[in-house]
MIMARTI-507325 format. One record per residue: residue in three letters; x, y, z of N, C-alpha, C in turn. Coordinates in steps of 0.05 Angstrom, whole numbers, padded with zeros to 5 digits, always signed. Layout:
BEGIN
alaXYZXYZXYZ ...
END
This chain:
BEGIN
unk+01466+01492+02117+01465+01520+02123+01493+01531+02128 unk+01500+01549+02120+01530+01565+02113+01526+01574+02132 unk+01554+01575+02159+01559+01591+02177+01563+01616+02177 unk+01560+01633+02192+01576+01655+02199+01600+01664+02211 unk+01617+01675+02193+01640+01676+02207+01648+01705+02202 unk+01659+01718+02230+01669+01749+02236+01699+01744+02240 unk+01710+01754+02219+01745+01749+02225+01754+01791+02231 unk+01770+01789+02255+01779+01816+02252+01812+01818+02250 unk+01812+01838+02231+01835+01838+02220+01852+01865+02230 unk+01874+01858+02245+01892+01879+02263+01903+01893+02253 unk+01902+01887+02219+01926+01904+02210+01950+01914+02220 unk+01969+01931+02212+01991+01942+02233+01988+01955+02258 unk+01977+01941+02276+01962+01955+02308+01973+01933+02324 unk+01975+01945+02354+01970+01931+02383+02004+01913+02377 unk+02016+01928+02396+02044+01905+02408+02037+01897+02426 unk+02055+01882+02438+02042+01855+02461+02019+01863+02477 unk+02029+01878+02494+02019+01886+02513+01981+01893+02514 unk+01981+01921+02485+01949+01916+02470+01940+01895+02467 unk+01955+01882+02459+01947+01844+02447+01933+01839+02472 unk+01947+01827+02482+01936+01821+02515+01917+01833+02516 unk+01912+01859+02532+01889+01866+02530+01865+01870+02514 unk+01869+01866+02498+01848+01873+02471+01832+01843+02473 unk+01855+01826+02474+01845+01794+02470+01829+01783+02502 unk+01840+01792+02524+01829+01788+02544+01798+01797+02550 unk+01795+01824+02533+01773+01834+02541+01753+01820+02511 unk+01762+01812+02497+01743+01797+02482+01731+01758+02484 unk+01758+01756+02498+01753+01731+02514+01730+01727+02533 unk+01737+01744+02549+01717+01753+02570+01686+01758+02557 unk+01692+01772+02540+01660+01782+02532+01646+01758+02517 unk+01659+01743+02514+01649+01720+02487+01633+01697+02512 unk+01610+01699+02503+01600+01674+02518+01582+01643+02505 unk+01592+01619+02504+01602+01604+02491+01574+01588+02483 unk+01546+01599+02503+01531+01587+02501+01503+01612+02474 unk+01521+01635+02469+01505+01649+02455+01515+01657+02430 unk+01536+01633+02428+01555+01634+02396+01538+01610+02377 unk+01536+01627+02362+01529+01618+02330+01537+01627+02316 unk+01572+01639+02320+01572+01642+02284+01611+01639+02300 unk+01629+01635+02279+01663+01631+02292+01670+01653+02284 unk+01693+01657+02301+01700+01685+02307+01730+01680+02307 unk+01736+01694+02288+01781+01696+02281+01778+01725+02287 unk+01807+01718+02299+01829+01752+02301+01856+01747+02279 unk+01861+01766+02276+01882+01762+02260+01910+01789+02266 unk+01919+01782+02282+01938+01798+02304+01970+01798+02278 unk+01977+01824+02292+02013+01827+02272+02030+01798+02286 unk+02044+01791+02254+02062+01772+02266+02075+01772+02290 unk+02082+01794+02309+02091+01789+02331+02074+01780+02357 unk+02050+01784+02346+02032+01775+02370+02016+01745+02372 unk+02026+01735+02347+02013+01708+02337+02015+01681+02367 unk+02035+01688+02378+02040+01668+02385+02032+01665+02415 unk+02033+01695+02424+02022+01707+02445+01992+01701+02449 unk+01978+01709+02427+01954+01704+02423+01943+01682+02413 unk+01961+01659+02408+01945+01633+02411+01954+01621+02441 unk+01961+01629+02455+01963+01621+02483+01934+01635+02495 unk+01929+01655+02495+01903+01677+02506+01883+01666+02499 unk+01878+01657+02471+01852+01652+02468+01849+01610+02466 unk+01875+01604+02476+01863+01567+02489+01843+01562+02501 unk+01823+01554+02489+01801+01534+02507+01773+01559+02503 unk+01783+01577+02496+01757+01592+02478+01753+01592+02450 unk+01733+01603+02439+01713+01603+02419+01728+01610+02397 unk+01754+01630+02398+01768+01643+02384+01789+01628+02365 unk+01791+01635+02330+01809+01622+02327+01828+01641+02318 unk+01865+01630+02303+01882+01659+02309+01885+01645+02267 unk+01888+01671+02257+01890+01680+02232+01920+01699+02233 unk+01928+01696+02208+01946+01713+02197+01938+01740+02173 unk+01953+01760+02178+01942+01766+02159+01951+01769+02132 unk+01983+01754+02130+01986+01755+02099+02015+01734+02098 unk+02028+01719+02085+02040+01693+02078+02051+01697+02050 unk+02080+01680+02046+02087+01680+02027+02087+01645+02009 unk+02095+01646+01984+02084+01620+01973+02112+01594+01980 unk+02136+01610+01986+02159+01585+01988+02157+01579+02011 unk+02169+01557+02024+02170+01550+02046+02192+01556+02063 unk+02216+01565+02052+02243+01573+02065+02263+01593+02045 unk+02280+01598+02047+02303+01619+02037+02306+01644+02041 unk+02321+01654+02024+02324+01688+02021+02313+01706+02012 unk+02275+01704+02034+02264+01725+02025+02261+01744+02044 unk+02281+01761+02060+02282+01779+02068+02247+01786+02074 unk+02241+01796+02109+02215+01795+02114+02193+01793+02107 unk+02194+01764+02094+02170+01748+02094+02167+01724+02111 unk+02145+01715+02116+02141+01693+02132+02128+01673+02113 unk+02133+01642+02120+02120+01616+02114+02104+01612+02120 unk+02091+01595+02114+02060+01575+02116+02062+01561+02142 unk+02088+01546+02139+02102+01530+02164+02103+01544+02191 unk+02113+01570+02187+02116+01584+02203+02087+01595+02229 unk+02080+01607+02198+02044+01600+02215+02034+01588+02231 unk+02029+01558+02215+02026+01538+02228+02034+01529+02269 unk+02061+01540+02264+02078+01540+02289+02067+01551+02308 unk+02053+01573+02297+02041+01597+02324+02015+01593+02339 unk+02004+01566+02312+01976+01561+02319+01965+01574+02298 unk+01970+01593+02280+01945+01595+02249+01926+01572+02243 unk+01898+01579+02241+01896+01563+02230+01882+01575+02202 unk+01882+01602+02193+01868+01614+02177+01893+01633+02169 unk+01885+01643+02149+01908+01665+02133+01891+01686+02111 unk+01895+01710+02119+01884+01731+02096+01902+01723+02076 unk+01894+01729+02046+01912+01734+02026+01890+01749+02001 unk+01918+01766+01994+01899+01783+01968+01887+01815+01987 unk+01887+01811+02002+01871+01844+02016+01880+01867+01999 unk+01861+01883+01991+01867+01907+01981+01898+01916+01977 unk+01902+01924+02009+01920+01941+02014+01954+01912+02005 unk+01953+01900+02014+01970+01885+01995+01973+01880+01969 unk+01945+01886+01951+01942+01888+01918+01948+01920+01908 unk+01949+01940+01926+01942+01974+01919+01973+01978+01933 unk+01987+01977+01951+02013+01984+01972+02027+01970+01960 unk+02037+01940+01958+02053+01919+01958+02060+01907+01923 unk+02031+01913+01912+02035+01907+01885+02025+01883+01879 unk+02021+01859+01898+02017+01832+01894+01988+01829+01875 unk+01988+01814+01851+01971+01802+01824+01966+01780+01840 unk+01940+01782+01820+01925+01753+01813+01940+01726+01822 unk+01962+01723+01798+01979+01701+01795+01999+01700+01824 unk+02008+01715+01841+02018+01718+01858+01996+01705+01884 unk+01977+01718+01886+01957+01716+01895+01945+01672+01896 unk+01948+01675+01877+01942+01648+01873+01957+01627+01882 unk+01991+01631+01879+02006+01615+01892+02009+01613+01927 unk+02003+01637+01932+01997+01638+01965+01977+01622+01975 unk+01949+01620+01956+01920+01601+01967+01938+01576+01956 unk+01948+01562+01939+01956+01536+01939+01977+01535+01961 unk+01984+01546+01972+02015+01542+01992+02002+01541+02019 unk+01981+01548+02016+01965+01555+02048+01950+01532+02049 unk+01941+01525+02026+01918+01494+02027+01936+01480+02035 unk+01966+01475+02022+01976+01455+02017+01990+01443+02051 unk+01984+01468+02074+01998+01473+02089+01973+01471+02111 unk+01956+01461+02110+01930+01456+02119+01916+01484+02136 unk+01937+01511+02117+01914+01535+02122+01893+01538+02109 unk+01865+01557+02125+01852+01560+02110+01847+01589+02110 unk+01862+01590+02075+01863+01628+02060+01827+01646+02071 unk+01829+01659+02074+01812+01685+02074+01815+01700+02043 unk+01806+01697+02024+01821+01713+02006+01809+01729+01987 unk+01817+01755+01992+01800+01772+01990+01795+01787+01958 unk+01778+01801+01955+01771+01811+01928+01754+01831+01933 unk+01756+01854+01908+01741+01876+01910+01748+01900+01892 unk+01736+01918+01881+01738+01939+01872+01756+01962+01882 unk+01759+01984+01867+01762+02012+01881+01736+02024+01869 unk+01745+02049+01879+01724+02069+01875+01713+02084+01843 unk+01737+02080+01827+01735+02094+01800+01736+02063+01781 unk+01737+02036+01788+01728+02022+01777+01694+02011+01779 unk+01695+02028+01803+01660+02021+01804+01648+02045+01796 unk+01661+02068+01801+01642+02086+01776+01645+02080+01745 unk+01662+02071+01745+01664+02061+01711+01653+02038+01709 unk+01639+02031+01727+01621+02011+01716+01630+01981+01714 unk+01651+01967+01722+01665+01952+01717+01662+01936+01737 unk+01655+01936+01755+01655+01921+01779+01655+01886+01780 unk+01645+01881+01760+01641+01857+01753+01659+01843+01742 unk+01670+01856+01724+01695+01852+01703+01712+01853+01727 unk+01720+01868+01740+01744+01861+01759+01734+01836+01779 unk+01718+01836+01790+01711+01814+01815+01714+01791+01806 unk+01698+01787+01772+01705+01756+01750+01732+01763+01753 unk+01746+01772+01746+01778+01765+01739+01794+01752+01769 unk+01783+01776+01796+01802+01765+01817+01790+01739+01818 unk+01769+01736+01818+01758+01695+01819+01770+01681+01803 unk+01777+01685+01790+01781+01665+01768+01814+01661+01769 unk+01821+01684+01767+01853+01680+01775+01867+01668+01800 unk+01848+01680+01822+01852+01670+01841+01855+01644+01852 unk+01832+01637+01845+01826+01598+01839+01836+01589+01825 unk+01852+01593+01806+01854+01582+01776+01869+01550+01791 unk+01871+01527+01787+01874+01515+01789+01865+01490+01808 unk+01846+01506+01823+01842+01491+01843+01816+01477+01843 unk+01812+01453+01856+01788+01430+01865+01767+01448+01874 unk+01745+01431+01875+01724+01430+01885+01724+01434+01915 unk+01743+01403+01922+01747+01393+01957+01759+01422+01970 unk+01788+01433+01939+01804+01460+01959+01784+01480+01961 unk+01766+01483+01948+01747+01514+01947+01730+01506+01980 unk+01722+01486+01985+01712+01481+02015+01723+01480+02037 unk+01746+01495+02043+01769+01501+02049+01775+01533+02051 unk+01762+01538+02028+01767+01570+02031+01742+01594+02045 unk+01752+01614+02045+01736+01637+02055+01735+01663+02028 unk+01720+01673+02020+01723+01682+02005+01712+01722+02018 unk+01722+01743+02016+01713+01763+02027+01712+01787+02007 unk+01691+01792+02002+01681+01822+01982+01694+01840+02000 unk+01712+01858+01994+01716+01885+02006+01722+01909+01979 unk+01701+01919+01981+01703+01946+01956+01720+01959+01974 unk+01745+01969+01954+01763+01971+01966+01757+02009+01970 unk+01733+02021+01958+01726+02048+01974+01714+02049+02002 unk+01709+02030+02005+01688+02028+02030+01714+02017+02068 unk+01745+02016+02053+01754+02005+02071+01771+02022+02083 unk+01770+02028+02115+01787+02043+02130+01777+02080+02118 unk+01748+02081+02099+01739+02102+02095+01719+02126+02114 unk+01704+02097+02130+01679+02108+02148+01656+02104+02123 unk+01653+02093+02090+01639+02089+02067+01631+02060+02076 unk+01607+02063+02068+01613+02023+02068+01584+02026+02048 unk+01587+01989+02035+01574+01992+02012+01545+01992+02029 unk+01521+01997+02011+01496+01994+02018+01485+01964+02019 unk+01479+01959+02046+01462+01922+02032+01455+01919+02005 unk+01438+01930+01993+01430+01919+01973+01459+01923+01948 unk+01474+01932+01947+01498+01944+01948+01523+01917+01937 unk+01523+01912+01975+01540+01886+01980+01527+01863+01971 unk+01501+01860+01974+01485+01837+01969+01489+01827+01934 unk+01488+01849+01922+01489+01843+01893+01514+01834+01882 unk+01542+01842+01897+01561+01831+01884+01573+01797+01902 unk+01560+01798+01930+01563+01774+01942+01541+01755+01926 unk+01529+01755+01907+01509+01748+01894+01529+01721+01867 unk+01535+01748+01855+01549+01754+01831+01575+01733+01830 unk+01586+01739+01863+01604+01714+01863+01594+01692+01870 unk+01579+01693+01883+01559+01664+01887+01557+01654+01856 unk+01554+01659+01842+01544+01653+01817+01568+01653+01798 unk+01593+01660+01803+01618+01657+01792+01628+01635+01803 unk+01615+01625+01820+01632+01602+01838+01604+01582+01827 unk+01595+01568+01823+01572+01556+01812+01577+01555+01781 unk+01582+01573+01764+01597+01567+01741+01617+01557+01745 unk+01634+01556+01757+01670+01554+01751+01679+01523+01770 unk+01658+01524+01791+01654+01488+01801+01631+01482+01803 unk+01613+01481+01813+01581+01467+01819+01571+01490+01838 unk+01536+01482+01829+01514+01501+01846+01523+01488+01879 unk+01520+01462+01885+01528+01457+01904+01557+01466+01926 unk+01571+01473+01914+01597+01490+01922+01597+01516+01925 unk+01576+01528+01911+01576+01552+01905+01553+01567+01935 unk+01542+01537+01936+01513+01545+01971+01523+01539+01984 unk+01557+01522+01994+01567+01520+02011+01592+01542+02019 unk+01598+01555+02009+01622+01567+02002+01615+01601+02027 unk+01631+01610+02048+01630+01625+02061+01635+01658+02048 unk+01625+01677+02040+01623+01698+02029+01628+01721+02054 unk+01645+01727+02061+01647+01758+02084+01638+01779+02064 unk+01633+01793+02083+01641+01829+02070+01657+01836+02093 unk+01666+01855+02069+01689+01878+02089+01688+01907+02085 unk+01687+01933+02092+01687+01946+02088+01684+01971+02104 unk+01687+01966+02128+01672+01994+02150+01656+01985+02155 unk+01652+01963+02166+01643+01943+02187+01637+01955+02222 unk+01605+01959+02229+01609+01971+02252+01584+01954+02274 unk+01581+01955+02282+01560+01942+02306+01535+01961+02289 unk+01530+01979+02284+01506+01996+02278+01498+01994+02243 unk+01524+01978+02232+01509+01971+02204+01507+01937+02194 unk+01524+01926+02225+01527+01896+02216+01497+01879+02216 unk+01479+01884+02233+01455+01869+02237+01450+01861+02200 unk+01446+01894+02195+01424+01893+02166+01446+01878+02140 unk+01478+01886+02148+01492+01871+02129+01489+01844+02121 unk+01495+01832+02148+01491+01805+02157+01462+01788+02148 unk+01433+01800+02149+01414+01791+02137+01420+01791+02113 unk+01437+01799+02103+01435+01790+02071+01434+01762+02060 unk+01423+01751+02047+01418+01731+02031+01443+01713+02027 unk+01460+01724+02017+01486+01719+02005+01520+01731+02027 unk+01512+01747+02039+01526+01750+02060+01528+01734+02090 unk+01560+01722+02087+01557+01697+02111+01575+01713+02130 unk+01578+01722+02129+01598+01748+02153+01613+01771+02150 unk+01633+01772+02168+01645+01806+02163+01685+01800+02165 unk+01688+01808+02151+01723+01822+02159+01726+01839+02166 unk+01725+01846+02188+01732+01869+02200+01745+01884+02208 unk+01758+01914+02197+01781+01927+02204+01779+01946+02231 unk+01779+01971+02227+01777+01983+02257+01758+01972+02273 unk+01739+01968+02263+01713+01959+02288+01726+01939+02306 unk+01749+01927+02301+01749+01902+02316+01780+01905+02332 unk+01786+01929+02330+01811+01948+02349+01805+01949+02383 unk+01775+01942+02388+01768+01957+02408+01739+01930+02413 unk+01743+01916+02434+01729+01896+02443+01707+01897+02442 unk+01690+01920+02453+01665+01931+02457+01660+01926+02424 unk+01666+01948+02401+01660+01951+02381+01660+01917+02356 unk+01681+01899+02367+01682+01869+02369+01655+01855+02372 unk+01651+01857+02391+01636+01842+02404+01609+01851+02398 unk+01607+01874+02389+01575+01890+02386+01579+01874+02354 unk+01592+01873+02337+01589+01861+02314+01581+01833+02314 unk+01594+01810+02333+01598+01787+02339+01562+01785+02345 unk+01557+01800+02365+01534+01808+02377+01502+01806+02357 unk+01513+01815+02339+01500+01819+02313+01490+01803+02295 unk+01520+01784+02295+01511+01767+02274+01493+01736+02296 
END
């Protein structure tokens, strides 16, 4: 049976101080005997380290949210795998929207980051999804096959059990839009079934599927029953402990 996992993702939010608090009051709320599903934050590099001290000896684990593929030199503000590692990561976004639409980062780019993160005993979050005028054009599929395929291109069976994989239509994110269950369910489906071609049916029922998208305590229950949906990535909802924890709550 495939876990549930709620990773919230901080994006550019909360200096120390927020940290602290934000993390304290989710600490607090998390109670250890009514967890069934794991629960990542994924705080700005400056808080990484802060926040694997806060959340010791609780339920919580600490994520990054984005990594580069070398391990050292002159790349002007980027951070390592290694580096990660140091702060306590034990998870890493890669591929998110706003890094593929802002930043520019491909497929092939994309891909050397999940081998640099395996290789580094992280485990990638890595995300995939549409926009809005590729899913009115109908394409939705054609793009989701390509980020799979590129994304993975090279990798095991053993590395894919290792990974997290997260649907976020990239209209539905930081919009207040979010897709409809039946919606999300069909393309968390779709990759289920891209991943079952491309290694085994067996990999493909073990393999962790999030959604992401405008993620809230009041639409996560019905998300989360989905068939094919094993949790949430969560952007604003997970700014604010209460709204955290009502999702956490949920699943």
């Amino acid at each position: 049976m495939r876990r549930i996992v709620i990773a919230g993702n901080w994006k550019m939010n909360n200096n120390l101080e927020e940290s602290q608090n934000l993390i304290s009051k989710l600490v607090e709320g998390l109670s250890k005997d009514k967890m069934n599903c794991e629960v990542i934050i994924c705080p700005p590099y400056t808080s990484l380290s802060l926040s694997a001290n806060l959340i010791k000896g609780s339920m919580v684990k600490l994520g990054a949210q984005n990594m580069y593929f070398e391990e050292s030199g002159a790349f002007t503000g980027e951070i390592s795998a290694s580096m990660l590692k140091g702060t306590g990561c034990e998870y890493v976004i890669l591929g998110h929207s706003e890094r593929r639409s802002i930043f520019g980062e491909k497929d092939e780019l994309i891909n050397k980051k999940i081998k640099k993160a395996l290789s580094s005993d992280l485990k990638p979050i890595f995300c995939v999804g549409e926009t809005l005028a590729e899913r009115e054009s109908g394409v939705t599929n054609e793009i989701i096959k390509g980020q799979v395929h590129e994304g993975l291109n090279g990798l095991s069976e053993n590395d894919l059990g290792k990974i997290i994989i997260a649907y976020e239509p990239v209209w539905a994110i930081g919009t207040g839009k979010t897709a409809t269950p039946n919606q999300a369910q069909e393309v968390h489906e779709f990759i289920r079934k891209l991943i079952s071609d491309k290694f085994s049916f067996a990999a493909a029922d073990r393999i962790v599927i999030q959604y992401g998208g405008s993620v809230k305590p009041d639409n996560a229950k019905e998300l989360l029953s989905q068939k094919d949906i094993d949790g949430a990535l969560v952007g604003g909802a997970c700014l604010k402990a209460e709204s955290f924890l009502g999702i956490i709550n949920a699943a």
